[in-house]
PADOPA-422356 format. One record per residue (C-alpha): x, y, z; residue number from 1; residue in one letter. Coordinates in nm, 3 decimals. Each point is the difference from the previous one (the first is absolute). Layout:
PT;c1;c2;c3;num;residu
PT;X;Y;Z;NUM;A
...
END
This chain:
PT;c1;c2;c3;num;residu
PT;12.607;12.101;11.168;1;X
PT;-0.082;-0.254;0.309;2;X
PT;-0.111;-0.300;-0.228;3;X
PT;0.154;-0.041;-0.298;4;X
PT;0.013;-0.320;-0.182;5;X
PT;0.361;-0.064;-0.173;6;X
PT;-0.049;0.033;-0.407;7;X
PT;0.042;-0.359;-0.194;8;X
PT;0.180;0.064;-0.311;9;X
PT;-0.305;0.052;-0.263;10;X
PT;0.019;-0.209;-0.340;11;X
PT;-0.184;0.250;-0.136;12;X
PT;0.147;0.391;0.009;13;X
PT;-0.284;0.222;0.055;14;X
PT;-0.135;0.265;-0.291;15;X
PT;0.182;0.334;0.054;16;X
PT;-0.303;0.158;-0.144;17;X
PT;-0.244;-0.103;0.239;18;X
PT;-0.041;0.177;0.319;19;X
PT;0.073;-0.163;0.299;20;X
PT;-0.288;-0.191;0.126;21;X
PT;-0.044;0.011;0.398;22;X
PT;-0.340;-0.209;0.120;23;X
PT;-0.090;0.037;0.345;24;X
PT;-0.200;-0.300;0.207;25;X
PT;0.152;-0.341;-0.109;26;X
PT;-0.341;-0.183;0.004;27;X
PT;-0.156;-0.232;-0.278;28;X
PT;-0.021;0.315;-0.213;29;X
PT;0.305;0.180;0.106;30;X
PT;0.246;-0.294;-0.112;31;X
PT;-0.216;-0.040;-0.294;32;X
PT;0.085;0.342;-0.079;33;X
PT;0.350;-0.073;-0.004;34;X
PT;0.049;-0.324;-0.145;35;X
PT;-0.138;0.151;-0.289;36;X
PT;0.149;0.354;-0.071;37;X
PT;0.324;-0.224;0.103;38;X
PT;-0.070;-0.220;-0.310;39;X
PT;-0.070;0.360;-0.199;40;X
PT;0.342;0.110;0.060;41;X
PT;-0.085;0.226;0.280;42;X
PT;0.300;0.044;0.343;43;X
PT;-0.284;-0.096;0.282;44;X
PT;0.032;0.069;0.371;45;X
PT;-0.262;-0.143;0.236;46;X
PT;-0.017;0.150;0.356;47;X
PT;-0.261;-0.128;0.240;48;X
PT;-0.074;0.213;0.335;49;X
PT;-0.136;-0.404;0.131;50;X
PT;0.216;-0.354;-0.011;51;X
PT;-0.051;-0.139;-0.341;52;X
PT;-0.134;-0.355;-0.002;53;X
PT;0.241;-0.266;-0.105;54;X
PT;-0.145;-0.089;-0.305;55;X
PT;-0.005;0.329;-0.140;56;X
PT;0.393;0.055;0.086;57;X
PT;0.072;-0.316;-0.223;58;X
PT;-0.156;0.131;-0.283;59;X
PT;0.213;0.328;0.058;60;X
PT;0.320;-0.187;0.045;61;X
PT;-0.045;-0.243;-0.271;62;X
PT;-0.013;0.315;-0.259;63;X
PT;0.269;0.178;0.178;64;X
PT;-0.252;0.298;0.105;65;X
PT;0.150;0.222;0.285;66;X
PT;-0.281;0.064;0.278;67;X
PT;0.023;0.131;0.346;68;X
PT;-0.250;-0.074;0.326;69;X
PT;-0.106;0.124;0.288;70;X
PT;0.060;0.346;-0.119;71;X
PT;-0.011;0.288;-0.313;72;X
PT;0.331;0.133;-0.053;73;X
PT;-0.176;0.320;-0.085;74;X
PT;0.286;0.197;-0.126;75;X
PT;0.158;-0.290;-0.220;76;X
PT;-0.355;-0.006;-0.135;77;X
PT;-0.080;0.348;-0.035;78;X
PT;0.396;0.033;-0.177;79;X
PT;-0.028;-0.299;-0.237;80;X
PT;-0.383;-0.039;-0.098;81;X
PT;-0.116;0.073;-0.327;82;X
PT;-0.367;-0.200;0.042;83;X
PT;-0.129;-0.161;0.257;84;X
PT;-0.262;-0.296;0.034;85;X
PT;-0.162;0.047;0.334;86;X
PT;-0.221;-0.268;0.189;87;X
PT;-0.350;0.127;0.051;88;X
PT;0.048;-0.062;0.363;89;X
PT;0.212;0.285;0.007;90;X
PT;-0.239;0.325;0.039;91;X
PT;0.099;0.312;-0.166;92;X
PT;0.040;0.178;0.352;93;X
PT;0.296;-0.202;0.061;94;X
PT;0.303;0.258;0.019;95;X
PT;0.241;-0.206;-0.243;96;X
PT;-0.265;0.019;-0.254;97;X
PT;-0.087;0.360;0.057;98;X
PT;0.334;0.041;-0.039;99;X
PT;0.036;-0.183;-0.325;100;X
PT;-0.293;0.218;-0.140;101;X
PT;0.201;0.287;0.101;102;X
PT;0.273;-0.055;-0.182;103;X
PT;-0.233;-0.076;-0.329;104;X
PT;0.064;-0.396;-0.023;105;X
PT;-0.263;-0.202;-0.147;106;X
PT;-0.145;-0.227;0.208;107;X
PT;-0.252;-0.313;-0.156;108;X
PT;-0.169;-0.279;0.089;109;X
PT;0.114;-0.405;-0.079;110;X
PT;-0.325;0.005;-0.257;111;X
PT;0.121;0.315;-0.161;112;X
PT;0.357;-0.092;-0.079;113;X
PT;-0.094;-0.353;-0.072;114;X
PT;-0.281;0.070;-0.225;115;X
PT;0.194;0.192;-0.228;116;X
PT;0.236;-0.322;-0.109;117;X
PT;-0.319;-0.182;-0.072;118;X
PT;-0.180;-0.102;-0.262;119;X
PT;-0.266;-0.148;0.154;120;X
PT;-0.398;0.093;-0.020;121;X
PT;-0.034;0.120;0.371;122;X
PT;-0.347;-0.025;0.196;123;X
PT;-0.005;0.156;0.336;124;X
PT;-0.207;0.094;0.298;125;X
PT;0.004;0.244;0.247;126;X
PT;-0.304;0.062;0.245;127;X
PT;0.006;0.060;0.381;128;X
PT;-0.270;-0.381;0.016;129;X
PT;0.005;-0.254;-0.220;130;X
PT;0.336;-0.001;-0.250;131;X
PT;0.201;-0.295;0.167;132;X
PT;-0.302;-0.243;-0.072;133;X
PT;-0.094;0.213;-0.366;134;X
PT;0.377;-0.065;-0.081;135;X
PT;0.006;-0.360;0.087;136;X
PT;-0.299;-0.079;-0.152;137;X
PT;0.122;0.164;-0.365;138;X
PT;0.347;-0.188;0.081;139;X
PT;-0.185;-0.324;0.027;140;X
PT;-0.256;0.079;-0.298;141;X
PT;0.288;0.048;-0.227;142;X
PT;0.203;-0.278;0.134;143;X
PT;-0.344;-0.213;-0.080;144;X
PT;0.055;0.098;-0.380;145;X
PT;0.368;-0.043;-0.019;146;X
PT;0.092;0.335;-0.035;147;X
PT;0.381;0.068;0.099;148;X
PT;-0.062;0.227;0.309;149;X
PT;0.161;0.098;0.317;150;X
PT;-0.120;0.141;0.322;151;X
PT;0.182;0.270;0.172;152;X
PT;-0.107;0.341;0.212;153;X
PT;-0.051;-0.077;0.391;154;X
PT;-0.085;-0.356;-0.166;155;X
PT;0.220;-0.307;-0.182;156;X
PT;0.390;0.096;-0.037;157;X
PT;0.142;0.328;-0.062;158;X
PT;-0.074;0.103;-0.326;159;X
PT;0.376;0.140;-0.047;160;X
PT;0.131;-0.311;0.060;161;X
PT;-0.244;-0.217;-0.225;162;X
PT;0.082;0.248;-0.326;163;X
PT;0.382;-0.022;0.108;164;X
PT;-0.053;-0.419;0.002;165;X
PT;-0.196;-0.055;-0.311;166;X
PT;-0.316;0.307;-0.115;167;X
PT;-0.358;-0.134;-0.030;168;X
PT;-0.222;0.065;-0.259;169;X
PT;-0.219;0.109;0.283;170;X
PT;-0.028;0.156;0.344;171;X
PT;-0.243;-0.033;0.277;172;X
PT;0.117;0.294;0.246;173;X
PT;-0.186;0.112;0.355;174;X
PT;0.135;0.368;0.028;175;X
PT;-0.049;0.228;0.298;176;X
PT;-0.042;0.376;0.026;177;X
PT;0.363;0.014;0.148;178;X
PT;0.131;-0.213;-0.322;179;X
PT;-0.226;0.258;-0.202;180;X
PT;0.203;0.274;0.151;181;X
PT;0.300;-0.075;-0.185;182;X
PT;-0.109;-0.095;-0.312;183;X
PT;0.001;0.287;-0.284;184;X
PT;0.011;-0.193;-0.305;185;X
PT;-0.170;-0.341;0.145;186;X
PT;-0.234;-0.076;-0.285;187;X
PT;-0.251;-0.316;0.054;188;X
PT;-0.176;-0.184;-0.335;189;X
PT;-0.279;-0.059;0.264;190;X
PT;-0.089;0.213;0.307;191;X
PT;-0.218;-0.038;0.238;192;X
PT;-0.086;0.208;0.353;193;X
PT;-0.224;-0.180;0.259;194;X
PT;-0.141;0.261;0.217;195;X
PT;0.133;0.264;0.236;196;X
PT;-0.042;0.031;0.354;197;X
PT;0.220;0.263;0.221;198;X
PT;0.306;-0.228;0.082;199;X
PT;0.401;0.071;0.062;200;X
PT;-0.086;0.360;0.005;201;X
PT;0.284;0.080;0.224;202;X
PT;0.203;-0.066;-0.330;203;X
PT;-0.201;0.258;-0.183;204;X
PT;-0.015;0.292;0.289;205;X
PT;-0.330;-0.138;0.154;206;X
PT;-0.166;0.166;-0.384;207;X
PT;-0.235;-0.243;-0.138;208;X
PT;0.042;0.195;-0.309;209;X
PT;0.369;-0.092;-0.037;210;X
PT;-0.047;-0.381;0.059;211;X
PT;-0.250;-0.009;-0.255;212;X
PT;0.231;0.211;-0.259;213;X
PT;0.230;-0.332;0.078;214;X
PT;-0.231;-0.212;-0.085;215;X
PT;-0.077;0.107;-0.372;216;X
PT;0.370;-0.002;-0.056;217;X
PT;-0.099;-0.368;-0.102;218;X
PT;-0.149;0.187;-0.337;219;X
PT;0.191;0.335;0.009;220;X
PT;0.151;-0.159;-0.366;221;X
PT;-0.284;-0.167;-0.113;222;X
PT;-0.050;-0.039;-0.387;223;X
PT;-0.300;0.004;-0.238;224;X
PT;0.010;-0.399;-0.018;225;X
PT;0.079;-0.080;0.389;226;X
PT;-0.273;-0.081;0.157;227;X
PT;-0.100;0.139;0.388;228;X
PT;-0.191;-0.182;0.232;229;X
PT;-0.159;0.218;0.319;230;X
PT;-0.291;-0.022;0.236;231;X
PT;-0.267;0.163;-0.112;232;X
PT;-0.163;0.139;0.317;233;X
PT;0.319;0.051;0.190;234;X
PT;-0.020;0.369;0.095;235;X
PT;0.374;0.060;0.033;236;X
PT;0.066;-0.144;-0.377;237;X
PT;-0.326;0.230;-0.128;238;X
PT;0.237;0.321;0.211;239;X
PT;0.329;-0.132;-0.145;240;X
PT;-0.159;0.005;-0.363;241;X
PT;0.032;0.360;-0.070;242;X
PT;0.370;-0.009;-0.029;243;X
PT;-0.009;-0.311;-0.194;244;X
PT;-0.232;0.079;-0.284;245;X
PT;0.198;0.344;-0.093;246;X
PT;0.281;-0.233;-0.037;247;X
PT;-0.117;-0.314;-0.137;248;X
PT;-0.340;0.019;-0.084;249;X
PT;-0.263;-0.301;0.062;250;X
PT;0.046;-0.200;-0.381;251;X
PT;0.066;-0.326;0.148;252;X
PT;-0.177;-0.001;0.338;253;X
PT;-0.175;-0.223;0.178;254;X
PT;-0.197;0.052;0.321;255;X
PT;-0.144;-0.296;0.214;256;X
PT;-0.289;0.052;0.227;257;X
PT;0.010;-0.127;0.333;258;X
PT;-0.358;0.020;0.105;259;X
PT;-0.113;-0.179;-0.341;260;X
PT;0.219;-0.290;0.150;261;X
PT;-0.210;0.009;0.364;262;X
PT;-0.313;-0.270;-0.102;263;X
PT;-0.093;-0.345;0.029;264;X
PT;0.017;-0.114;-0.339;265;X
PT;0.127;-0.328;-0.031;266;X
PT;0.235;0.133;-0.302;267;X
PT;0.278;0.206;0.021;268;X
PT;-0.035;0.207;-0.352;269;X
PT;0.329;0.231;-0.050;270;X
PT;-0.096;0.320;-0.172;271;X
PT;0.152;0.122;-0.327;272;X
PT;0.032;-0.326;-0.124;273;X
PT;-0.210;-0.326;-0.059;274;X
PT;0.214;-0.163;0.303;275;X
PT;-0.233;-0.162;0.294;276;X
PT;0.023;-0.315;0.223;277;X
PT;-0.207;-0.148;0.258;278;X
PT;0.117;0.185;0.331;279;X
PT;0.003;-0.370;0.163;280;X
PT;0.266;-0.085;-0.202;281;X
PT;0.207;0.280;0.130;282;X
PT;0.278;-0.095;0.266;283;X
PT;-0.021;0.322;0.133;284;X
PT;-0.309;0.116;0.160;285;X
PT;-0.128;0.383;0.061;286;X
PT;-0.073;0.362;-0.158;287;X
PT;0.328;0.081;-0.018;288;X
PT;0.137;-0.282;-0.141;289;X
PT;-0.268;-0.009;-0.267;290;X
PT;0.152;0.346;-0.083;291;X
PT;0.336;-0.107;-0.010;292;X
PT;-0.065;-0.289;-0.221;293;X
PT;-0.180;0.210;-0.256;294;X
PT;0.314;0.230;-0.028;295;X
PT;0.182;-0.269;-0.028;296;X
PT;-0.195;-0.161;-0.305;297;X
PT;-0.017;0.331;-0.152;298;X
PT;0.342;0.003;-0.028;299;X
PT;0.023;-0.391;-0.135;300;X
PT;-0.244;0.115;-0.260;301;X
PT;0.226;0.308;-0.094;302;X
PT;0.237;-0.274;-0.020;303;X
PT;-0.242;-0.266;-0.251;304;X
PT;-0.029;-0.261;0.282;305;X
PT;-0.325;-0.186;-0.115;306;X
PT;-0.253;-0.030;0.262;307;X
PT;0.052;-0.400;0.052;308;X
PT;0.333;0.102;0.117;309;X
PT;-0.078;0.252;0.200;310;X
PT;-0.267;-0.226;0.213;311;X
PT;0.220;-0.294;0.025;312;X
PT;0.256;0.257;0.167;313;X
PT;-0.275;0.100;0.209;314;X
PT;-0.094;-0.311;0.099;315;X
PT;0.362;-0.084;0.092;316;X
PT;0.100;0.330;0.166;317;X
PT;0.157;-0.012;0.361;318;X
PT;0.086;0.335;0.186;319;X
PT;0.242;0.080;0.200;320;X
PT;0.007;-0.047;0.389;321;X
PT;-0.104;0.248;0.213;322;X
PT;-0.307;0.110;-0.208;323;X
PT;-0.327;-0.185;0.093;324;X
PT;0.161;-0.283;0.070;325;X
PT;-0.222;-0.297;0.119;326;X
PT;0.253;-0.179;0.269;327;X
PT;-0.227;-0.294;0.136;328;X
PT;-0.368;-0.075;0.162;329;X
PT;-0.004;-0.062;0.374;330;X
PT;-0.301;-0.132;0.152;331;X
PT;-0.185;0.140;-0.300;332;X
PT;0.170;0.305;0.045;333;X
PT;0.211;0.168;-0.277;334;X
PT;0.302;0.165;0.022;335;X
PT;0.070;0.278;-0.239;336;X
PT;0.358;0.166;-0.033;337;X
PT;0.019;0.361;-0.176;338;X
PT;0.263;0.139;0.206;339;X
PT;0.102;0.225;-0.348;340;X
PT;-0.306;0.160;0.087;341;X
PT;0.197;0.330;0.155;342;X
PT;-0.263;0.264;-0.071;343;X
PT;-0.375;0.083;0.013;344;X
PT;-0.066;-0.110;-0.351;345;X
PT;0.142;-0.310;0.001;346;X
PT;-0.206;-0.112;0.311;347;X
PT;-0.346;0.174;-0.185;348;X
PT;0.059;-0.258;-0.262;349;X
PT;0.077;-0.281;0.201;350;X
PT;-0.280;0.043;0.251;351;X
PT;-0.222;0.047;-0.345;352;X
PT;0.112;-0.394;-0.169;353;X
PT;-0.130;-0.093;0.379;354;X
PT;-0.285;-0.286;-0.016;355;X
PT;-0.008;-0.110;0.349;356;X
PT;0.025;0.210;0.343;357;X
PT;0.327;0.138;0.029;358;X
PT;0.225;0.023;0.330;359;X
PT;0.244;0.278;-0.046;360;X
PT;0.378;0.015;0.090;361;X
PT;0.074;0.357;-0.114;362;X
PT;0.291;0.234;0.120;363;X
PT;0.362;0.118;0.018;364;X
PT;0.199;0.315;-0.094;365;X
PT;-0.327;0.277;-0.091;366;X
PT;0.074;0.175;-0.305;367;X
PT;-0.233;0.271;0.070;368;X
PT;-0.291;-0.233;-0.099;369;X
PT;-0.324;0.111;-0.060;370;X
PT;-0.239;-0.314;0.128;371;X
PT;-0.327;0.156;-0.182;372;X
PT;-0.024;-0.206;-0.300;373;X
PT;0.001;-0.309;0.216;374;X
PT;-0.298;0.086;0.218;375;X
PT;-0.258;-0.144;-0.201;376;X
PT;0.178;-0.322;-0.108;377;X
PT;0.103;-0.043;0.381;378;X
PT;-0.347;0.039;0.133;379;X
PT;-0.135;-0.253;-0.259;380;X
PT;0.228;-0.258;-0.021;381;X
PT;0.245;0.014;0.304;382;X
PT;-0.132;-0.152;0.323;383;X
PT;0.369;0.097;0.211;384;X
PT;0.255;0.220;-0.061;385;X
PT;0.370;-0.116;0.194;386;X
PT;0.267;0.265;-0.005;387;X
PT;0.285;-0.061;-0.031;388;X
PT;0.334;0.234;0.061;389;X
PT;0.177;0.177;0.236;390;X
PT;-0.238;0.304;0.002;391;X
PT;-0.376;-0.106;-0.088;392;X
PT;-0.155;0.320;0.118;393;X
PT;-0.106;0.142;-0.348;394;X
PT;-0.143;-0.339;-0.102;395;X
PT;-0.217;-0.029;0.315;396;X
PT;-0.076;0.334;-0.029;397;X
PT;-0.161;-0.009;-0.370;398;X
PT;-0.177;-0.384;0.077;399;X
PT;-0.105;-0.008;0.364;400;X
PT;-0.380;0.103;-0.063;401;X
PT;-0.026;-0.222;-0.341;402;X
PT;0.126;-0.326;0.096;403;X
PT;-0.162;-0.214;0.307;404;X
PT;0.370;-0.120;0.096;405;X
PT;0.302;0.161;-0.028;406;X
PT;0.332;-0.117;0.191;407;X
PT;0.368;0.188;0.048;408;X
PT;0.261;-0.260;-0.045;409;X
PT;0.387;0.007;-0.031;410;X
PT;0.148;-0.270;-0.164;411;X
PT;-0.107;-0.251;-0.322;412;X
PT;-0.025;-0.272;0.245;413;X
PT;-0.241;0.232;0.200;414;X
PT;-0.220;0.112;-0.272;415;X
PT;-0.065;-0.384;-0.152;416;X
PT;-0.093;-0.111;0.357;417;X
PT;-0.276;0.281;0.036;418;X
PT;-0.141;-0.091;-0.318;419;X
PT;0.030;-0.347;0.036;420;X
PT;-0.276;0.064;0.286;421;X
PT;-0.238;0.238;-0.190;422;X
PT;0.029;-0.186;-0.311;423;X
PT;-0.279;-0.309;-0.094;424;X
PT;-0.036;-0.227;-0.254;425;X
PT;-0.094;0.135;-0.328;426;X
PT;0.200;0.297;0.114;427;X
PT;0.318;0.188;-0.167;428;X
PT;0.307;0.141;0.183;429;X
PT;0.140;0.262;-0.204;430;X
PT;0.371;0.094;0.063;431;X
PT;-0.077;0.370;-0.210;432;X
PT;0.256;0.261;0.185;433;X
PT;-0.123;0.289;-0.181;434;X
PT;0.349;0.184;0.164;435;X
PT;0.405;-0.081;-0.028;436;X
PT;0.106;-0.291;0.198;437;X
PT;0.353;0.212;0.142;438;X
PT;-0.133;-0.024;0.387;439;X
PT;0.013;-0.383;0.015;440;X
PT;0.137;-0.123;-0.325;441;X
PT;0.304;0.056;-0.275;442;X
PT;-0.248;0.035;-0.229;443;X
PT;-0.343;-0.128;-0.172;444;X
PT;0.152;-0.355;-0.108;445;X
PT;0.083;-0.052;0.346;446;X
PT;-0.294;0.101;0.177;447;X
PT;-0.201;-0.225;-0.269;448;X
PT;0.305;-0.278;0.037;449;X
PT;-0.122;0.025;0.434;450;X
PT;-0.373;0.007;-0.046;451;X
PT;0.062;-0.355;-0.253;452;X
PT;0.248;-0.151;0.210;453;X
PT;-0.210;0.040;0.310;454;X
PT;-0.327;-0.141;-0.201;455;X
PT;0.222;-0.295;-0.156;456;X
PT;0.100;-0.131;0.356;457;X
PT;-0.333;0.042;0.138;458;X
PT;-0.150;-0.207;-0.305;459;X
PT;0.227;-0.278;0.140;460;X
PT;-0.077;0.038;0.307;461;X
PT;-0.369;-0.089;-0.086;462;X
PT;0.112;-0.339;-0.156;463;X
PT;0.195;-0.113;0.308;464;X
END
């Protein structure tokens, strides 16, 4: 083995019954993972192909947890494992885990082994749009009526390590297709599937088919008094159906229209149930979000939140960064930051909660977009398109004929300064990628970090 951290002395002798528990990726979730099945009386080995950060090896060291980085010792793995916990990071392709499925090892996810030591009611989300801010928003609701809850998934702590440091009565969890993947016995009180769009599918052999068949795993163990949660008109759910009524049936169902949420009316009236607010109350403004928020009070009402409770949370409800996210006004011009917006969808809602004329920063690593749906919304409301990437070609391809102005530029800095000149007061500059940010950024944080640290500094450079 090249890295090999020296064993402390354990206070604790691990279970001789329990197979040895290998996770691979030592991440949030990863050392999560093993903090727990280390208090469960499981022997643990960590191994990390990537440096671990420092505050991860503490918690390994302080509970005497061997782990190993910068490489898989595949064949002390393949000899000693018994179960492994593997990051979703990691995709099945990779030739250690091929090899472990070989060999007939079970490999899970963090939510799968972690589940089953807790007690907790669990409410989760899965979607390819939409289930960070349908998550947060049920975290906060509950939180609002003093329910005991967590939040875990790709959200909050790892929920391994909050059931290892004290269980919840209840769990908020975002959970992706890859987390879906190893789940078998993953069993939510509450779930709830956004929409699906073709994403990732180089993780499902580029078959839309499979990545929806990941999706429903959120339900695969659903029971007659769970409730599910989908999108009514989302034509991938209606296809993934088939399989899921044979096995579960619909007792217990709920399906939210989309389109019925598309009007003017000054209320916001959730269906199946007696739940509606005045949308100017809402923090969080658009189509989509109105759709999110009515899962998301579906699922309080599962839960007997009263209504007042539910609008006061509402009412009080900040999302995360990254996600529509009003930075500041510049000589009356605004300047919007949804840099999480990494596919087509995304940026067909975003350009849809649009009020004002829109100046477009879009671009970065394709993902074999299809720029269709946006045509309309882009001839309506957008008055410039500015790529931005290393290769624009496919963007100026799909917009040159629909858009008076569109500019090729190569940098952040680049693509404020162009719109800084095509924008005018009363005007919006939309940061709304609509592709991966890999060509010019570590990832969609930073590239939203950039676009707010560039518009901070020139807001103070208009008070000088």
């Amino acid at each position: 083995m090249n890295v090999f951290v020296k064993e402390i002395p354990s206070v604790k002798q691990p279970d001789p019954n329990k197979p040895f528990l290998v996770v691979l990726g030592a991440g949030e979730s990863g050392v999560g993972a093993a903090l727990l099945a280390k208090q469960r009386g499981y022997q643990v080995f960590v191994s990390d192909m990537g440096q671990i950060k420092d505050i991860y090896k503490r918690e390994l060291l302080e509970k005497s947890i061997q782990f190993e980085e910068g490489t898989h010792s595949e064949s002390y793995i393949l000899e000693k494992a018994g179960l492994v916990i593997k990051s979703p990071g990691i995709p099945d392709k990779a030739p250690l885990v091929k090899a472990l499925k070989e060999k007939g090892i079970e490999i899970i996810d963090e939510i799968e082994f972690a589940a089953q030591f807790s007690n907790a009611k669990i409410i989760a989300v899965t979607g390819s749009n939409g289930k960070t801010t349908t998550t947060r928003l049920i975290y906060h609701i509950m939180q609002t009526a003093g329910f005991d809850v967590g939040l875990a998934g790709n959200v909050g702590f790892s929920l391994a390590k909050q059931v290892a440091e004290g269980d919840r009565a209840y769990y908020a969890l975002e959970i992706s297709s890859f987390q879906l993947d190893g789940c078998k016995k993953f069993r939510p009180y509450i779930g709830i599937l956004t929409n699906i769009t073709p994403d990732h599918l180089d993780r499902y052999e580029y078959k839309l088919e499979n990545y929806i068949a990941s999706k429903f795993r959120i339900a695969q163990n659903k029971q007659p008094l769970d409730l599910f949660i989908y999108n009514a008109e989302d034509e991938n759910i209606a296809n993934g159906f088939g399989q899921f009524w044979k096995q579960s049936g619909m007792e217990a169902c709920l399906a939210v229209s989309m389109s019925a949420l598309a009007n003017d009316a000054d209320f916001l009236e959730v269906e199946h149930s007696d739940f509606k607010i005045k949308k100017s109350e809402l923090t969080i403004q658009g189509w989509h979000n109105r759709f999110n928020i009515s899962c998301a009070v579906l699922a309080a009402k599962k839960l007997g939140i009263d209504n007042e409770l539910i609008a006061k949370a509402l009412r009080t409800f900040v999302n995360e960064a990254h996600r529509l996210e009003s930075v500041a006004m510049i000589n009356g011009v605004e300047y919007i930051n949804d840099s999480k917006a990494t596919n087509v969808d995304s940026v067909f809602y975003a350009l849809e909660a649009m009020t004002k004329p829109v100046v477009w920063i879009v671009g970065g690593v394709d993902k074999g977009n299809d720029y269709s749906p946006l045509f309309q919304l882009v001839e309506q409301k957008v008055k410039a398109v500015i790529c931005m990437g290393k290769d624009n070609s496919k963007i100026l391809e799909a917009f040159k004929n629909r858009v008076e102005v569109i500019v090729e530029t190569g940098s952040m800095q680049e693509a404020l300064k162009a719109a800084s000149l095509y924008a005018s007061e009363g005007d919006v500059v939309l940061l709304s990628p609509a592709c991966a940010s890999f060509d010019l950024f570590n990832n969609y944080q930073h590239r939203g970090n950039v676009f707010k640290e560039i518009v901070s500094s020139a807001v103070v450079e208009t008070h000088k």
